[in-house]
N, C-alpha and C positions, 0 to 999 in steps of 0.2 A: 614726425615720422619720416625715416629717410627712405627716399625712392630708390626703387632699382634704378639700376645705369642700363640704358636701353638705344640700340642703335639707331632709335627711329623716337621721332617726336609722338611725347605721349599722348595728346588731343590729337594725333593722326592717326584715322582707323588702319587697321591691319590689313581689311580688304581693297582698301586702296594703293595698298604699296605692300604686295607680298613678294618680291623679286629681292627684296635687299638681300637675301644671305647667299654666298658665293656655294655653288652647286658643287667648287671643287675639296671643300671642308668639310662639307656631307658625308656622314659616313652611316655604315651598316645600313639596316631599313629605311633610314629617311633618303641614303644619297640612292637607294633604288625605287625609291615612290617617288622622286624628285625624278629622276630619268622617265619614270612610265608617264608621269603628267606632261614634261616637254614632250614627248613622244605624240600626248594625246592634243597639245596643243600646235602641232606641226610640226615636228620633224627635223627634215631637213631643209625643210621649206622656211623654216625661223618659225619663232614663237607668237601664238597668235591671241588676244585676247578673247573674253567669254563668247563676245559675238563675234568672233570670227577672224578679227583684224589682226594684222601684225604689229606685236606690240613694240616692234622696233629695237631691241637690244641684238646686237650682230653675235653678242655669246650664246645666244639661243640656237644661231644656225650650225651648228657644229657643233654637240654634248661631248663634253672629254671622255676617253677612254677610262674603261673600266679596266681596276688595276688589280693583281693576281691575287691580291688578299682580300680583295673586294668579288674575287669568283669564288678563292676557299674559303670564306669564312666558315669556323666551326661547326658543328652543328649542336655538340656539346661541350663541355669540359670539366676536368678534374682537379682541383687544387690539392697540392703535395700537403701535408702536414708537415708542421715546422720543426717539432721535436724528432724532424727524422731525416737522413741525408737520403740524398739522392741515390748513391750507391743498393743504401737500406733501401730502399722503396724498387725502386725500378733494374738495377744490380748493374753489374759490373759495365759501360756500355751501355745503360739502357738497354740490355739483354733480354727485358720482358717485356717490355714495348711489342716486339718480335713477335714471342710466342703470344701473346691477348689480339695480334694483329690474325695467326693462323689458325685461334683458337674459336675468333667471332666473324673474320671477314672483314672487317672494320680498318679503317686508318689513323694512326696514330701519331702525333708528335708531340714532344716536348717542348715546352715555348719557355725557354727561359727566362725571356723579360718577366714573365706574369707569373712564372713557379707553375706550373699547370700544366697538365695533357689535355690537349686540344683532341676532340676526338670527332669524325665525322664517318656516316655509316646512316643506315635505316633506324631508325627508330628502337626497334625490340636488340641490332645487334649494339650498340650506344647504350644500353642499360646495362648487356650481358658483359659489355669490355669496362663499364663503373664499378660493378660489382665485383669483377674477378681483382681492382685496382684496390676495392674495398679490403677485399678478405686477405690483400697481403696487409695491409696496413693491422687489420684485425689482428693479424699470427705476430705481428711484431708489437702490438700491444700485449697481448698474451703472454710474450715474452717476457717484456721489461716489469711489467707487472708480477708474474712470477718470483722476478731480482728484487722487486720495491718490497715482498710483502716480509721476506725473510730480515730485514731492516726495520728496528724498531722504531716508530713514528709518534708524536703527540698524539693522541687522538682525543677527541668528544668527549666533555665530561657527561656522565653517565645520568641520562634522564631518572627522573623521582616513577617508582613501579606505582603501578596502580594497585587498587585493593587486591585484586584476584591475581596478579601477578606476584603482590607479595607473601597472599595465601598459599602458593603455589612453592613457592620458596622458600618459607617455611617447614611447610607440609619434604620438601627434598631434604631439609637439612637437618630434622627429627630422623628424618631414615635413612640420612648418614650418620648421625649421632649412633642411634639403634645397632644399625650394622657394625659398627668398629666395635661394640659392649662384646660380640663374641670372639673378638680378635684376642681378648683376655680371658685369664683363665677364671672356673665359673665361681663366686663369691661361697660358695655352698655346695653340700653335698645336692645333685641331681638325680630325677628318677631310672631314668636310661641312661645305660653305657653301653659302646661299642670299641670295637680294637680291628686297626684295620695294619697288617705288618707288611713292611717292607721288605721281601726276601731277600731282593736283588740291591746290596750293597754296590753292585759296579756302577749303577744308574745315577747318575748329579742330581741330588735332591729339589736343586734350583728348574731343570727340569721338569721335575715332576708335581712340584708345587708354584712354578714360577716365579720371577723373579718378586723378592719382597711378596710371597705367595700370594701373587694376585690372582693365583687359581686357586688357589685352596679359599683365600675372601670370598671366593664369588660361589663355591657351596658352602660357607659359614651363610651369608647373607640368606642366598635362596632358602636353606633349608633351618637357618635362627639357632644352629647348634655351636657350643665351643667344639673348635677343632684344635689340635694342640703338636705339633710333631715332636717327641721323645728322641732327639738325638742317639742316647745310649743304647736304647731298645730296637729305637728303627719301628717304628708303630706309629700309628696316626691313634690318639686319644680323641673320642668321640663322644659329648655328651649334651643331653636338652632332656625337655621337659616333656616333648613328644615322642612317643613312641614307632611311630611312621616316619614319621621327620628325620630322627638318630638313624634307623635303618635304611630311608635316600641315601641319609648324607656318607655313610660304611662305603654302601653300595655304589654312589658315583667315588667318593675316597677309590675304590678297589679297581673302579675302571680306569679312572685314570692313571693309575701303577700299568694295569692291563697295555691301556694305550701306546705307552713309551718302553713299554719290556717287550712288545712286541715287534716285528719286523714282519712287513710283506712276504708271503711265503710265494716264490714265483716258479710257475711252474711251464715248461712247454712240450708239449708230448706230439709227438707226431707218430699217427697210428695209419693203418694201413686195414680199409676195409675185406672182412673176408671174402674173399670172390666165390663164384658157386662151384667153380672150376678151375684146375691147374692151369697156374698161368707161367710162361717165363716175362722179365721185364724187361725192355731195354730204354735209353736214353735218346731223346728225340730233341731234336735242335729247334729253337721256339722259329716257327715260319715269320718269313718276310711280311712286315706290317703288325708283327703283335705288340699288342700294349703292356708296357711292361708292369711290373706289380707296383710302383712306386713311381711316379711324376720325377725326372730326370733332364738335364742337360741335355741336347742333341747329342753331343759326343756320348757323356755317357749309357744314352741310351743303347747306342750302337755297340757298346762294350756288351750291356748287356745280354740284347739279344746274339750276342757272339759266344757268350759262355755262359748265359743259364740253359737248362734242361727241361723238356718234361716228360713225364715216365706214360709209358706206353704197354700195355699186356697185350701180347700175344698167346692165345689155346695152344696147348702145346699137342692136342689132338690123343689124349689118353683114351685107350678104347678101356667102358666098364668091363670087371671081370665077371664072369659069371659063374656064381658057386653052386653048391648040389642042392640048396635046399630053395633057389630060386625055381618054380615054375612058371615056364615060359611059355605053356600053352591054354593056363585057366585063365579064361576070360571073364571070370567073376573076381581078381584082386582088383584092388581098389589102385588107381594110377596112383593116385596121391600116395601111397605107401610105397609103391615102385621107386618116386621119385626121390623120397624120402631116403631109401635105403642103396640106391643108385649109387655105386660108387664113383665120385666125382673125380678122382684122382690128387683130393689133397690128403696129406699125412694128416697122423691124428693130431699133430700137434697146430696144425693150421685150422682142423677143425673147430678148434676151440677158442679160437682168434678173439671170433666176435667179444666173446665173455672176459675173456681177459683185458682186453681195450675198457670196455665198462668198467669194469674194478682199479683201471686206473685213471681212467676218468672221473671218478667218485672222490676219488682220495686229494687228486689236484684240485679238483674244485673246491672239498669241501675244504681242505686246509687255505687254498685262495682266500675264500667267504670271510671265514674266521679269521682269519690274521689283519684285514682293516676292516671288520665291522663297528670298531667302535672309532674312527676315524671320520672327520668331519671331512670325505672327498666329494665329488664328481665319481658317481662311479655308473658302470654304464657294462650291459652285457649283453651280446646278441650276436646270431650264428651267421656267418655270410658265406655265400656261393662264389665260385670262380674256380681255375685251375692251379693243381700245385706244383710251385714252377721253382725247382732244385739252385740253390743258388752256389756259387762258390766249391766248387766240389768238381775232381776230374774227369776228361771228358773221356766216358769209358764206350769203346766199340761193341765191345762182348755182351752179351744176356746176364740175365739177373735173376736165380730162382725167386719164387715169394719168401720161399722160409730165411733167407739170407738178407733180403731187401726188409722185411718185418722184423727180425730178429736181431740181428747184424749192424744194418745201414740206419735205420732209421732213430734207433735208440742209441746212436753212438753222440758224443759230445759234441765233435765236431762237425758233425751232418747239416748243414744246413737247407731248410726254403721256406717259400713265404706261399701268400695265398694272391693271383693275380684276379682282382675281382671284377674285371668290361666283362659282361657278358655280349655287348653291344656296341658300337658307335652310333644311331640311330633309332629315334623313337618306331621307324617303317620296321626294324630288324624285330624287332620285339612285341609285332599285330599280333603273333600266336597266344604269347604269353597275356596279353590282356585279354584278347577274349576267353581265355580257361579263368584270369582272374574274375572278368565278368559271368562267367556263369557262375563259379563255384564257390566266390568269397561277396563278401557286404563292401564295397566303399565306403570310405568316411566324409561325413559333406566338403569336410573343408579341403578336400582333395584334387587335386595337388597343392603342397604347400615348399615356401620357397623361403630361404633362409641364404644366409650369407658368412663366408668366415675369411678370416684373415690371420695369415700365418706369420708372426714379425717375431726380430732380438729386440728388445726392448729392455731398459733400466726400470725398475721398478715405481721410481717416483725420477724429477726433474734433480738433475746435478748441475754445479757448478761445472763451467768451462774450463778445461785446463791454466788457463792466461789468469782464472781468477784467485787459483789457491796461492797461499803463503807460502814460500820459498821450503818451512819447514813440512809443508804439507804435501809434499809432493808426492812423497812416495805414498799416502794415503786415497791418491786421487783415483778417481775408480776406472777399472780396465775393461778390456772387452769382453772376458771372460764371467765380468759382474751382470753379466746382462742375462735376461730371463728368454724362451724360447717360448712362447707364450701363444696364442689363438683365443681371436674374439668372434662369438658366434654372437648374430644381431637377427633382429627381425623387425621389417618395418611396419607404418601405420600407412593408412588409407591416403594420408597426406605424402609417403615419399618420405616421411621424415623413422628416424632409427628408435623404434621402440623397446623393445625389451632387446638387451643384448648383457652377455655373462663374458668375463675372462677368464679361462682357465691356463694354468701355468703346471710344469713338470707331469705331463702326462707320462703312465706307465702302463704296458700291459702288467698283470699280475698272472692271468692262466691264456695261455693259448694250448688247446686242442685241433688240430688237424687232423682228419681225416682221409684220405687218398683213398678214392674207387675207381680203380683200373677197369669197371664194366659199364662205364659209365660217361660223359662228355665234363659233367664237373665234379666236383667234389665242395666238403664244405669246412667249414673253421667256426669257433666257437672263441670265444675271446674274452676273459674282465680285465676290465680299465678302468683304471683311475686316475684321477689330476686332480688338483686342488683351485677351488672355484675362488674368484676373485665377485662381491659383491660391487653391479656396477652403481651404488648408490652411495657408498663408501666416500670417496674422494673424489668428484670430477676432475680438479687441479692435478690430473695425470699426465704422462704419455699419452696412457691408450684412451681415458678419460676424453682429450681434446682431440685426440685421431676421432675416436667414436665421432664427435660434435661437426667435425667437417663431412660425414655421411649422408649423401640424398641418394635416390634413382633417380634415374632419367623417364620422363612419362612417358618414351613413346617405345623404349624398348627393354624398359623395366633394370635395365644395367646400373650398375654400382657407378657412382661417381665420391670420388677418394680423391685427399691431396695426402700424395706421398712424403713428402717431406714433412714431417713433424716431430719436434725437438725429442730425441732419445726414444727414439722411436720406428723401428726401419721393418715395415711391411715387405715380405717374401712373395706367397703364394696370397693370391685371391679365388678363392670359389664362390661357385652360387649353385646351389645345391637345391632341386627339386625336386620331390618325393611324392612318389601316388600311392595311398595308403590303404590299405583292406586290414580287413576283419576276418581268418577262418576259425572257428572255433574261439578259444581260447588264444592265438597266436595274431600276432601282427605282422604283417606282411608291407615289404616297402618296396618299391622300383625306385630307383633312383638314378638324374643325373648329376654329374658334376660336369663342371665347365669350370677352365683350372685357366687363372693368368699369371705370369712369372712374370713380376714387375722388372726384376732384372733383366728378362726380354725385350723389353718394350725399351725401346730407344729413346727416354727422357734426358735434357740435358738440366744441369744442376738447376739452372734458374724454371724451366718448365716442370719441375716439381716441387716447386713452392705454390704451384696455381693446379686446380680441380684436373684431375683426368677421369674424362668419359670413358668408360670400360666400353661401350658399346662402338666407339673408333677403332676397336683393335680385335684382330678375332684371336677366341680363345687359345691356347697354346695344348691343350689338351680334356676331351671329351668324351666321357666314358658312363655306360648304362648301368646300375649294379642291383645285383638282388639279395633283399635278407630278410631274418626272423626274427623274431623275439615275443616273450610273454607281456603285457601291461603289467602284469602283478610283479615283474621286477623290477622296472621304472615307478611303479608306486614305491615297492618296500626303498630303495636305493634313494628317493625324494626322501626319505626320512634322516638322511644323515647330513641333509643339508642345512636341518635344522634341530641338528643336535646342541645344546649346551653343556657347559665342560663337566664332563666326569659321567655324563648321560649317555645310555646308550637304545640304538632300536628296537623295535620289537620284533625283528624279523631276525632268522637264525639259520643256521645254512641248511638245517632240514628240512625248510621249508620251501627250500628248489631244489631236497636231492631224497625227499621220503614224506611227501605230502600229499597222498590220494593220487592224482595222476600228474603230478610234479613230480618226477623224478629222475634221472639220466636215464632211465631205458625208454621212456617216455619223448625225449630230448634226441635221443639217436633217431628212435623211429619215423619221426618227424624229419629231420634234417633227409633223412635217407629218401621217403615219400617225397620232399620236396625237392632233393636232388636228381632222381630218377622223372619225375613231371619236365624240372628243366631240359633234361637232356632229349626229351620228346617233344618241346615246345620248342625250343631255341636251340638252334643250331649255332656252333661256332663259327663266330664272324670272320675269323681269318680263313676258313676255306675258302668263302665268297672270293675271297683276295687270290687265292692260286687257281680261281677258274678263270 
């Protein structure tokens, strides 16, 4: 057996001769427990044995300095990964050295001999500067991984299934067999037949049946009928052996014609409530500090408030006439009739205002309703409060009859305004309105609730980088214009971590209804919207899929924390959106804030958005209180199209929010109005506080 090589004779104990090794070789911990023990055995006095004595070596009286690397030693460290340079990792410079340095507190260097960040700092800030080191390393696996998968590779030959594995897969491959037997046509005459025609020859059949009719397969399958399309006729041939089944399968056949022949019927009406009294109108410059209808640029906020409007009535002070068959001295008529027959000073054609507004408000909606019911959207309906703030339109000094302003101005093409909805900056601004909400509506427990959204351009899946297409592929390479305009609303778990969250893409209004009540502080708007919902369970390996993945709060002040930078992917606005919810009647009732960040505000430089930013670092860029309505029973029926199947349609119809028992638009005004006229008695507009 060969011996170690050892400095010191092996039959010589150790405790007899511990001095042999040079104290200036020592390093890390040992050469500083070797200092504490000289120190403990005398000093400067020399080195003194157990019992006391000096044990005579002159290097004992004078310990060498301790040298700079021996005061900073690390306190942690990070090794780079070798499949990745140094630029990838840390960037241009070491540029994020920097930012992990102002992000944790911590100090940071690069040691090049070792490949590694040397990191020293507290404890918990030494974890928090590994990890942010971590998650770039993570996004540029993501990355390459992304490249690797589209690259076809060897892979693993394919394990022997087990019994129930193989029963399973048989059991799928009888009922693909099954399902293609009605892709042809039926062996025999059948007991039901249906005929389902195509009117609209201008429609691409491919369309209508998809490609290699992978819609039209998919009601053959569900519903086990031959379906057949008759090019000459223009007819879907429909036949099986079931009588209920044949007439599904007509019936989604018919919708889905329905579907693609239809187009969004969009409508915007701006009406002008009847007031009880002659009014003239004029135009009022929005006061210093108002928030404008829409989240804007500083500059262009200031455009704004320099050329939108908002309309103002003024009594024009008509004295009632009084005719011969009024008596003005029987103290037995009833007031209410007086008031009733009072002549208010509007024409008779103002009189009738109200009724006419309704009748077209019946007509927009219901044609709204119908035209994407059988459309698998997002769709969303609900009345909100605020002021109507005139957009784009000249700046007029003179007065405005009503009959001219209703008749004239508002139903012209060009007219434009939108609905500004801050009723507030401040939860203190809005004590009235809560207590009227606590006395007179139900809370819901889970009250208030808090959600999150993010507004980005985004590509819809990962593309190649320009540097990667074929010379010939250039001009196919995708542009900016390819990008979707999209919004992820998230909601998280107990843990901070993003639990349910949805994408929606191409949002539309379809019916906007405005109202304008010149006797009043607000007025209100009624709105259907639609977008098309992106299932987030579909593909993680997205854009928004891997944005979603980098989402936590922060614990202590519940703020979004996001890394903006991620591949095809460029987040705009962030809100955080929190709602106190009632119950009156029938109606849902919401307060809501938003709290709005413009990430193109916030001063990130390229490399400090490849790493987490704390929304709670920065305060919001705009804050605003808002108030609305709406029925449950339209969030229920509107849930059903979320999970329609092709060619299926709801069960809900548009008369059943405009001729359902107390579902109806007169029903819907009334309310709106009760709730507008309550606001304008609770809540005071915030911008006057501002001119006192």
């Amino acid at each position: 057996m060969l011996e170690p090589e050892v400095p010191y004779d092996a039959d010589h104990g150790v405790e007899e001769d511990e001095d042999w090794r040079d104290p200036q070789i020592a390093s890390g911990d040992a050469a500083a427990a070797l200092r504490v023990q000289e120190q403990e055995w005398g000093g400067d006095d020399g080195a003194r044995d157990a019992q006391g004595g000096n044990v005579g070596y002159d290097y004992y009286a004078a310990p060498p300095p301790i040298t700079e690397s021996q005061e900073q030693m690390p306190e942690d460290c990070w090794m780079l990964p070798p499949e990745y340079t140094l630029v990838d990792v840390l960037g241009r410079n070491k540029s994020k050295l920097d930012e992990i340095r102002f992000e944790t507190s911590t100090s940071l260097k690069y040691n090049e001999a070792k490949h590694q960040v040397d990191i020293w700092g507290d404890r918990e800030s030494v974890y928090r500067a590994k990890h942010l080191l971590d998650l770039i390393v993570q996004r540029l696996h993501r990355r390459s991984e992304s490249s690797r998968r589209k690259t076809k590779k060897w892979g693993k030959p394919e394990r022997e299934l087990t019994e129930k594995e193989r029963r399973r897969a048989e059991r799928k491959q009888l009922k693909a067999e099954e399902e293609r037997t009605f892709h042809r046509f039926p062996n025999q005459p059948l007991s039901y037949n249906a005929i389902v025609p195509i009117p609209n020859n201008s429609i691409p059949m491919n369309q209508v049946l998809g490609l290699k009719e992978e819609f039209l397969n998919r009601i053959r399958a569900d519903c086990k009928c031959f379906m057949n399309y008759n090019q000459n006729t223009n007819v879907i041939n429909v036949t099986g052996e079931n009588e209920d089944k044949v007439k599904e399968a007509a019936s989604r056949m018919r919708n889905l014609y329905l579907k693609n022949a239809r187009s969004p019927q969009y409508a915007t009406l701006r009406l002008l409530k009847q007031p009880k009294t002659n009014m003239m109108v004029k135009y009022r410059k929005l006061p210093q500090g108002y928030i404008t209808p829409r989240y804007a640029l500083p500059a262009e906020q200031q455009s704004i408030l320099a050329n939108n409007r908002l309309l103002e009535g003024m009594v024009t002070g008509v004295v009632a006439r009084i005719t011969e068959r009024q008596n003005l001295i029987d103290l037995d008529d009833d007031p209410q009739d007086n008031d009733a027959n009072a002549d208010s000073g509007l024409s008779d054609e103002m009189r009738q205002l109200d009724a006419k507004n309704e009748k077209q408000m019946i007509n927009a909606l219901e044609m709204g309703l119908a035209s994407i019911r059988l459309c698998q959207y997002e769709i969303k309906m609900k009345i909100r409060f605020g002021q109507i703030v005139l957009t784009d339109y000249p700046n007029r000094q003179d007065t405005i009859p009503l009959e001219d302003l209703a008749n004239k101005f508002f139903p012209h093409h060009k007219f434009r305004s939108v609905l500004a909805p801050c009723i507030g900056r401040s939860i203190e601004e809005l004590h009235p309105l809560f207590e009227w909400l606590s006395s007179n509506c139900i809370q819901f427990t889970d009250s208030p609730r808090t959600s999150y959204t993010v507004e980005a351009d985004q590509y819809p899946q990962f593309v190649q980088r320009p540097s990667a297409y074929a010379r010939r592929d250039q001009q196919t390479a995708p542009m900016e214009q390819d990008k979707w305009r999209t919004t992820i609303i998230a909601n998280f778990t107990g843990e901070r971590r993003v639990g349910l969250w949805n994408l929606i893409a191409e949002g539309q209004d379809i019916v906007t209804i405005s109202s304008a009540d010149l006797e009043n502080d607000y007025s209100w708007e009624l709105k259907l919207q639609s977008a098309q919902r992106f299932s987030s369970m579909d593909d993680m390996d997205t854009p928004h899929g891997q944005f979603v993945e980098s989402l936590t709060l922060d614990p202590e002040t519940n703020r979004l924390i996001l890394v903006p930078n991620t591949r095809d992917y460029e987040p705009h606005l962030i809100t955080q959106k929190t709602k106190w919810v009632y119950a009156l009647d029938d109606w849902i009732i919401e307060v809501g804030r938003d709290e709005v960040w413009d990430i193109h505000q916030i001063d990130l430089s390229d490399d400090r958005r490849d790493l987490p930013v704390n929304l709670s670092s920065f305060n919001p860029h705009r804050v605003i209180l808002k108030f609305s309505i709406y029925r449950e029973t339209w969030v229920n029926r509107f849930a059903e199209n979320l999970s329609l199947q092709i060619g299926e349609a709801p069960n809900w119809t548009p008369a059943q929010f405009l001729a359902n028992g107390n579902e109806n638009m007169h029903e819907i005004i009334s309310v709106a109005q009760q709730m507008t006229a309550m606001l304008s008695k609770e809540v005071k507009p915030y911008y006057e506080s501002l001119a006192l």
